[in-house]
N, C-alpha and C positions, 0 to 999 in steps of 0.2 A: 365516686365514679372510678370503675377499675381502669387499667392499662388499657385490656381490649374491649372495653365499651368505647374508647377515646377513640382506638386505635378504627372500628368498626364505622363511626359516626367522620373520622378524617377519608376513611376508603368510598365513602357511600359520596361524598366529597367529590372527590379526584376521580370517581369514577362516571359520576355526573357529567364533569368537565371535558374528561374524554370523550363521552359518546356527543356531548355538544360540539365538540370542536371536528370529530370522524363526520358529523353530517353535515357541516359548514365543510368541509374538504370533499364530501362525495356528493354535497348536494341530493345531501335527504331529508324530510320531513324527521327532526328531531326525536320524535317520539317514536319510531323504530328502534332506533337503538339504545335509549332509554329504558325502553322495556325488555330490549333483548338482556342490558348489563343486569336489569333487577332478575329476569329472571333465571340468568346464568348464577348470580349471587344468592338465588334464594331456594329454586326448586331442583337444579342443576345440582350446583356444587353445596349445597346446604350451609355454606356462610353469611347468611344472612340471615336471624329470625324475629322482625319487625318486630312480634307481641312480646318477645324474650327480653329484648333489646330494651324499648321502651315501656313496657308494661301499662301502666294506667295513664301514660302521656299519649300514649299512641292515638286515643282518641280525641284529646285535643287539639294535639297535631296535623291530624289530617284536618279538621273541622277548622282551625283556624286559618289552612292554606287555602281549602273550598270559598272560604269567606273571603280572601283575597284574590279568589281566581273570579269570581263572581263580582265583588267589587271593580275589579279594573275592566269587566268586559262589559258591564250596566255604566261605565263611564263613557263608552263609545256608541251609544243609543241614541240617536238623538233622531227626533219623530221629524223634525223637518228633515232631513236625511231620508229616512225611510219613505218619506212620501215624494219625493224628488229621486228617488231608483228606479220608477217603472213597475207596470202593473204586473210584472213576472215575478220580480224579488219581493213583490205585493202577496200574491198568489202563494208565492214558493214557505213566506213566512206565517201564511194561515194555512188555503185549504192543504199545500203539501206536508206541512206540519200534522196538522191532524191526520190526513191520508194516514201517516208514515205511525204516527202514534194508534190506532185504532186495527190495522196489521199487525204490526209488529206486538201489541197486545191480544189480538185472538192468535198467530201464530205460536206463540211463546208458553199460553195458556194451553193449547191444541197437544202441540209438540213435544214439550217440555212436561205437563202436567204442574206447574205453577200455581199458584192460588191469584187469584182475582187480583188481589194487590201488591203482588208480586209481580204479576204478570201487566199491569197497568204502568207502575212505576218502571218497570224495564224498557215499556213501550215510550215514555216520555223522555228518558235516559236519552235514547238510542237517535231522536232528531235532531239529535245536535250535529255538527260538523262542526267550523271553528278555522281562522286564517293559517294558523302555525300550522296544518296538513294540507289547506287548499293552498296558498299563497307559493310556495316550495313546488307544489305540481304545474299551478299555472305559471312559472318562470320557464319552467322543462319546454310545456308543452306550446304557449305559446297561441293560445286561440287567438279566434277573430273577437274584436271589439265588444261586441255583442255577449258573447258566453263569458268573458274574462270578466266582464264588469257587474252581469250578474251572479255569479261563483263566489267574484270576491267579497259584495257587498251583501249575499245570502250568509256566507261563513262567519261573516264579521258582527253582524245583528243576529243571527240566529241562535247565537252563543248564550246571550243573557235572557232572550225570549224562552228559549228551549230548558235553560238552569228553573230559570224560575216556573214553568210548568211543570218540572218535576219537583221544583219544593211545595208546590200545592200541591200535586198526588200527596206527595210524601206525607207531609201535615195534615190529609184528610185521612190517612191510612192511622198515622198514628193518633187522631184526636177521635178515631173511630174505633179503637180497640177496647170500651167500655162496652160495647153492642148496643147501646140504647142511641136511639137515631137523634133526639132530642142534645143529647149529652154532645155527640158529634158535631152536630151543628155547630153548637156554641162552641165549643172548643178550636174549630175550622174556625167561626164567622170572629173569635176575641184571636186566632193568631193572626187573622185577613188585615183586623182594625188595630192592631199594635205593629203589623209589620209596616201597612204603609202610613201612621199616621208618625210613628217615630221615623222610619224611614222617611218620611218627608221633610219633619223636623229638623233630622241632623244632617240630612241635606244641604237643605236651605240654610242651617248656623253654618257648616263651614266652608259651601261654596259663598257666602258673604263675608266670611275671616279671609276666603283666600284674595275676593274681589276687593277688600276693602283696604289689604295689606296687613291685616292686625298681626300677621307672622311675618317677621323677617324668612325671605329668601332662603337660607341655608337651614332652613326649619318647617319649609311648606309641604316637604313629602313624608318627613317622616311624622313630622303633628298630623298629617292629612290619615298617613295610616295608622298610626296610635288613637285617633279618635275613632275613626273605623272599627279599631276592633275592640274598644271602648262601647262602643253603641252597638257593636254584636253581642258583648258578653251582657250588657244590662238589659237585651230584649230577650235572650235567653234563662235573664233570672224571673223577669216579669211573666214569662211565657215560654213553656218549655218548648224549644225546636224553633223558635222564629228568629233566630235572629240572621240568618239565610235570605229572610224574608225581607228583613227591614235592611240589610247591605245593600241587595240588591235594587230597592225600592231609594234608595241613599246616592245611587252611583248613578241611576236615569234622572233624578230630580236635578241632580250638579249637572249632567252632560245637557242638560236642556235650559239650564238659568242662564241668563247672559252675561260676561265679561269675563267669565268663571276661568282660569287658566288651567283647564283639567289636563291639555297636551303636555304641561309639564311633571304629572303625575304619571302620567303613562308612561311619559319617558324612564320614569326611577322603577318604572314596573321592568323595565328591559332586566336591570341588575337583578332585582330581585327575581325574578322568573328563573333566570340561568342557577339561582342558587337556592330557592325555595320549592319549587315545582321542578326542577330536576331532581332535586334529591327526593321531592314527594311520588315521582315517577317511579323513583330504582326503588324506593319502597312498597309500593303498591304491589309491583310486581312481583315484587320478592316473596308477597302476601298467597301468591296465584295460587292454587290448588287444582292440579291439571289433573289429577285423580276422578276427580267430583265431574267434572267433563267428560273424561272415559265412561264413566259410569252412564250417564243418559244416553250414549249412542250417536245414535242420526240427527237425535232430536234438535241441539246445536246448527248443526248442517244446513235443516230446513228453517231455521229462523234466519239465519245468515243469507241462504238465498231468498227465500222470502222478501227480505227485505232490499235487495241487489234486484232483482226479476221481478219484483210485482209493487211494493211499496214508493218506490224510487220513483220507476215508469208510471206509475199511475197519478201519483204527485204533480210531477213536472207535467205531462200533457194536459192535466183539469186543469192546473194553473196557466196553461198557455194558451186558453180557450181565450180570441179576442186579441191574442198578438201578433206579430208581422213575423216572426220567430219559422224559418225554416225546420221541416221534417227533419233535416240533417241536425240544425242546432239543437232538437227537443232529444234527439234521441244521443248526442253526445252529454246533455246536460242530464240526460235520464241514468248514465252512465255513473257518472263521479259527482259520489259523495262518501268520501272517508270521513271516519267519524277521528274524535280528537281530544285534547286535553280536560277537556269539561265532563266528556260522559266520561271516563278512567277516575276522575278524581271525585266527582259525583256520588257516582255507583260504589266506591269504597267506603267513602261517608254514610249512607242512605243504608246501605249492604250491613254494616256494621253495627247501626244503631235498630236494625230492625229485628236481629239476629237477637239482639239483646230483649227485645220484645215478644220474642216467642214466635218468631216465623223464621221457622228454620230453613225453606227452601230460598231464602234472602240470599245465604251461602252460595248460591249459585252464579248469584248479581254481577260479582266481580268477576272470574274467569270468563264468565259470558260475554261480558261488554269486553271485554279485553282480545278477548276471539274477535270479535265485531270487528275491533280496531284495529289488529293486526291484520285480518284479511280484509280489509277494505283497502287499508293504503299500502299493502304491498299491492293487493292485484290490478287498484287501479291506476297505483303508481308506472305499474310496468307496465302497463295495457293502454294507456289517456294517446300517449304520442303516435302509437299504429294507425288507433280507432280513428283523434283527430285527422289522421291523412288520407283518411279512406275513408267520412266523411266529407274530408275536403272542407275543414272549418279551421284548419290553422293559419293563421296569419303568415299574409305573403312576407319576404325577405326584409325586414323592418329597417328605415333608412332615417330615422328620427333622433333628435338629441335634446338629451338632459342636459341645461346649464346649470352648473352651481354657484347660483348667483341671479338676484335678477335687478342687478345695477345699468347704470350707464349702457356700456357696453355691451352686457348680454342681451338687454333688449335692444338695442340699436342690431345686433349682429341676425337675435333670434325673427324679430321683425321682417329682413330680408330674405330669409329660409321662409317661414313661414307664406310669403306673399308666391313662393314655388312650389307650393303644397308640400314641403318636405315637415314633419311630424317635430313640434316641438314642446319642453314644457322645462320653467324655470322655476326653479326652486328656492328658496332665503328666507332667512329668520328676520328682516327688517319688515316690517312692517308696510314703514312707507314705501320702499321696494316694491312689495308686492300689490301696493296700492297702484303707483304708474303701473306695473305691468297690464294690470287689468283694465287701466284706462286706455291703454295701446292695445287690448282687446288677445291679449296672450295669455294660453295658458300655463296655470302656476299651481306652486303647494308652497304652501305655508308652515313654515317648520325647518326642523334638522332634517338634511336629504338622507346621513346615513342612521337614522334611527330605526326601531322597531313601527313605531306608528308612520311613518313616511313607506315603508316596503308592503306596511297593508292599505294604505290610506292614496300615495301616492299613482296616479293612471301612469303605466309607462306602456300602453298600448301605442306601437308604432313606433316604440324607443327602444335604438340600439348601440347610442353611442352617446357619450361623454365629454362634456366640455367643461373642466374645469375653470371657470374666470371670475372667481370670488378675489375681492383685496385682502383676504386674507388666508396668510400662507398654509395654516398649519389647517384649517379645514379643505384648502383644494387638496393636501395631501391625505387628509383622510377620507377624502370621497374617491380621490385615484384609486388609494387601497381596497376601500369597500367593493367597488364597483368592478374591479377587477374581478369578483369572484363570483360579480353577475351576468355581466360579458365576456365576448371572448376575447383572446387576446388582439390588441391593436386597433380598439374602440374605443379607448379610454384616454383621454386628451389632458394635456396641463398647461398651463401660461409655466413660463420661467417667472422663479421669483428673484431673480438678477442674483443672486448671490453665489459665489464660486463657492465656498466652505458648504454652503448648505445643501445644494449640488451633488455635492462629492460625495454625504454623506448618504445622501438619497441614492444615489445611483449606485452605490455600495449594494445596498439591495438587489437582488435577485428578482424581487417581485416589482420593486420600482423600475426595472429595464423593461418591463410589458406595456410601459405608458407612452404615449408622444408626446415633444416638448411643441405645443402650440406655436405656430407662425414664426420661429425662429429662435436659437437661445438668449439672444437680448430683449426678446420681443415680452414685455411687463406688463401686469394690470396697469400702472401708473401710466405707462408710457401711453398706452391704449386709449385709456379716460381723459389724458392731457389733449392728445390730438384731434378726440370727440370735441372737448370743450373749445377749443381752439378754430372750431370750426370745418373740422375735417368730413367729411361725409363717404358712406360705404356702399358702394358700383356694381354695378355688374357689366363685365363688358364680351362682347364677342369676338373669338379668333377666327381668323378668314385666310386665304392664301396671300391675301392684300394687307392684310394687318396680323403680321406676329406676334409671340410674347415677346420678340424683339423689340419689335417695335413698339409696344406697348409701355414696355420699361424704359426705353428709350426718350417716349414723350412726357413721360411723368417724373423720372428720373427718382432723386433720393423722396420725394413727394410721395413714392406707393409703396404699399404694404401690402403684400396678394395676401390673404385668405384663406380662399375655398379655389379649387377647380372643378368644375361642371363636366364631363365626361357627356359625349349627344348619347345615352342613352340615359341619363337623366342621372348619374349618380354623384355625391356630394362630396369631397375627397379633402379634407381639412387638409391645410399643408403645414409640415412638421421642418423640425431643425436636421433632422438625420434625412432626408428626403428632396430629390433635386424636383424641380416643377418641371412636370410635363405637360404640355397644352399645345394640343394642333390644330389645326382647320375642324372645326366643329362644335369645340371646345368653349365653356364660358370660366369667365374669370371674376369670381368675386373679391373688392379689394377696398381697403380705404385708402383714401387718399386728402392730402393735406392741402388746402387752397393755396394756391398760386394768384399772389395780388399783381403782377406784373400781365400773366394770362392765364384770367380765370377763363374766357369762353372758348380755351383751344381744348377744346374735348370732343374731336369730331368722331372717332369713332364711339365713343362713348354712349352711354344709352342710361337711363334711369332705372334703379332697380325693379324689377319686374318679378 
């Protein structure tokens, strides 16, 4: 390996990293400027040449990233799920699916002049969408309840349904290139019965290694993916092209066994995404051949509207037939669907191994979907937040809050908000945790709050604000951090972790001075849960021209700890250590307070949380 093969494969690198890090800073859907560095690096400025570069790796390369992009999104499937979304993400995952596949296949063929299975397999490509494009728009834009929950959870399953419909075109194209119908069949019906009978196999052996523990802990993701692409390469020796078939037949049978811990698979998927699918990005692009585009004309054009103006709309309103779903919401959701990481990395693989088979218009595959992908989520990027307003389907001013944590205290605290209709939802990796919370009838997510799978997974409809009250330090500070970059500034709340050294270091930050320190600088998880257990209980009281906060402190003395203030027009105002209380006549006051065994029943103004 020369100097600049090193040198070429370190840039492709660092240049990954940048465009991840530019769209976590401008809050873009990643895969803009992942394809903008490929294709500055490849068609632009000519430094980059993918086939040069890699030569005879280049196809296992990409086929092996395919296989893990497909792996970890057939692990998020799970049929109970699906059927518990609503007959629209019902809808949206059949007849709109097809809709979209059967257009975009006569348009493409019409337009384009395509061959039939060319033109079929681009139409299966092209219904995918995928969270990494929706998830980033729905932060922006911010719908109602209603659109956000079906967007997210059509993106999130539509991924492995829509892959795997194109790996059956795909295998029926290539097990059909003998001409004899007979020969096809078989060839179709032996990759059908190896993909999903190995596929189910090695399912079920290592979602029962992961259930049963037979791998130590510091070995579950990487054996998880080593066997993976173990049982891809041995069902592509068995059967040429399946083993696409059988990953992704591998990733639904685990996401659907029970006890199976696949969220912690997904999590190592975060690392590896930023460093295998970015760089498979800046290469793809780099691959682009924008010549071959010039050359067809309009033809492009009209597939892209096409499927923007008639495929889209046609989809969502068949599927809405039977829902309570407003004109308004059907024709915003008719609107936005960027396509995403699955058809780009798809269409390279498929495109490439077709090319090699003698269908030369395959060539087209890539620049195509890559068009698609580019004008879909620039235009509906910059177009969702107008539309949604003018509409009139974006969510009103959101006054809700994420706890990190759903111990003692969070739910003692979140329990009171909640009984005021204010929007709450708690979050924690314990287990039992999230069991009381659900017995006290609050919503929760199960898991890491700042993960990949908690930003697609997690509802934060109606959430706009931050509480960090976890016992432990070093995750309320990296949920401050995180979340800082999801809200705006001075939403994002913390408990003091009593320590002055650690403090100091904190606040040393630039990005740590955007946070509030919770109910006061002394004010501790410990001290919190001490005074819960102790018997303390959390009020809500009324201010009157007859009862101040004067007064109010006065009767309770070092016994209260205020909270929250209530503003009469209903709004919920945490109180912080850099911040004096204000509360006047009209005002509520949430607070705990510590029993008094001399006088417990002097609490006349005093009222039960409500």
């Amino acid at each position: 390996m020369t100097e600049n093969t090193l040198l070429l494969l370190a840039s492709i690198g660092v240049i990954s990293l940048f465009c991840q890090w530019m769209a976590w800073r401008m809050k873009l859907p990643a895969i803009l400027l992942l394809l903008l560095g490929g294709i500055l690096m490849g068609p632009v400025f000519d430094w980059l040449d993918p086939d040069a570069l890699f030569n005879e790796l280049l196809f296992p390369i990409i086929s092996l990233s395919v296989a893990v992009i497909l792996f970890e999104g057939s692990l998020t499937l799970k049929f109970k799920e699906l059927k518990e979304h609503g007959r629209m993400v019902r809808g949206l995952l059949s007849i709109g699916m097809l809709v979209t596949w059967l257009i975009a296949t006569l348009v493409s063929r019409l337009a384009l002049g395509l061959s039939w299975e060319v033109a079929t397999l681009f139409g299966a490509i092209v219904v995918v969408s995928g969270p990494t494009v929706i998830m980033p728009l729905l932060r922006v834009v911010r719908p109602n309840a209603n659109i956000a929950n079906i967007l997210k959870w059509e993106g999130i399953v539509i991924d492995p349904i829509g892959a795997l419909l194109a790996v059956l075109v795909f295998e029926f194209i290539v097990s059909g290139k003998s001409g004899a119908l007979g020969h096809t069949l078989w060839t179709f019906s032996s990759t059908l019965i190896l993909g999903i009978s190995l596929g189910g196999v090695a399912g079920w052996l290592l979602g029962l290694a992961l259930r049963q523990h037979w791998l130590p802990q510091f070995l579950q993701n990487a054996g998880s993916l080593t066997f993976m692409l173990g049982v891809y390469a041995l069902s592509n020796t068995l059967q040429h092209e399946s083993g696409l078939l059988t990953v992704t037949v591998m990733g639904i049978w685990m996401a659907n066994m029970r006890g199976v811990p696949v969220d912690d698979i997904l999590e190592f998927k975060e690392s590896l995404s930023v460093l295998l699918i970015s760089g498979l990005f800046i290469i793809l692009a780099a691959r682009i051949e924008f010549s071959a585009i010039v050359q067809l004309g309009w033809g492009p054009a009209w597939v892209i509207l096409a499927l923007i103006f008639v495929a889209r709309p046609l989809g969502v309103w068949l599927s809405a037939k039977g829902t309570t779903l407003s004109w308004q919401e059907k024709a915003f959701l008719s609107w936005i669907s960027p396509r995403g990481i699955v058809a780009a990395a798809v269409s390279a693989l498929f495109a490439f191994q077709l090319e090699n088979q003698g269908y030369t218009d395959a060539a087209i595959l890539v620049p195509l979907v890559f068009l698609v992908i580019i004008t879909t989520v620039i235009l509906q990027s910059l177009t969702a937040s107008p539309i949604a307003k003018w509409l009139k389907v974006s969510e009103p001013d959101s006054s809700g809050f994420l706890f990190i944590g759903a111990n003692q205290v969070s739910r003692a605290i979140a329990s009171v908000l909640r009984k005021r209709g204010i929007p709450v939802m708690l979050s924690d990796t314990s287990y039992e945790n999230i069991r009381l919370a659900r017995m006290e009838n609050l919503p929760v997510y199960f898991g890491n709050p700042v993960s990949e799978h908690a930003e697609n997974h997690m509802d934060l409809t109606g959430i706009s604000n931050v509480l960090a009250i976890s016992p432990y330090r070093q995750l309320n500070t990296l949920a401050t951090f995180h979340y800082l970059d999801l809200f705006s500034k001075g939403h994002v709340f913390g408990l003091s972790d009593g320590q002055a050294d650690q403090r100091a270091s904190h606040q040393s930050s630039e990005k740590f001075k955007e946070t509030r320190t919770l109910f006061g600088e002394k004010v501790t998880y410990a001290m919190l849960a001490s005074q819960l257990s102790q018997g303390a209980s959390i009020r809500t009281t009324q201010i009157t021209s007859e009862f101040t906060l004067q007064d109010y402190r006065a009767q309770h003395g070092s016994r209260l700890l205020i909270l929250f203030v209530i503003t009469p027009q209903g709004k919920l105002i945490p109180v912080v250590a850099d911040r004096e209380i204000k509360a006047e006549e009209g005002y509520e006051i949430i607070s705990i307070i510590r029993p008094d065994p001399e006088k417990d029943q002097n609490h006349i103004a005093d009222k039960p949380a409500k």
